[in-house]
N, C-alpha and C positions, 0 to 999 in steps of 0.2 A: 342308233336311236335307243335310248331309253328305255327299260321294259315300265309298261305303265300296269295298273290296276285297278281294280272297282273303283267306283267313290265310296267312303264308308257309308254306313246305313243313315247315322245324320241330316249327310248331307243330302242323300235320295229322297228322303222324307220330307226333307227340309224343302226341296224343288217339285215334287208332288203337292205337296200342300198350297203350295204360293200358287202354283202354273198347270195345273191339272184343271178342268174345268168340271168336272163333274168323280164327286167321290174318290179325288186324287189320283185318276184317272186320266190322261190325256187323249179324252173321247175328239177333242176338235179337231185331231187329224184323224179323223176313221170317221168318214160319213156315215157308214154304217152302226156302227154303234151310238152315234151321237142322235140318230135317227130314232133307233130302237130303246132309250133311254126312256122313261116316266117322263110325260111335260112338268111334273111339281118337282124334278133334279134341273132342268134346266133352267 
């Protein structure tokens, strides 16, 4: 197997920003936080 590594910073950025739901953030797997969130972020 391959050794693999990060994605660069880019591209993290780049899939936080499109797919994160709240402040590039992926709250919408963690109930909990997407709970405790401000309602004017969701």
């Amino acid at each position: 197997m391959a050794d693999s590594g990060a994605f660069r910073k880019e591209q993290c950025w780049k899939c936080h920003n499109e797919h994160g739901a709240s402040d590039n953030v992926f709250v919408q797997f963690y109930p909990v936080l997407r709970d405790a969130r401000p309602a004017a972020g969701r």
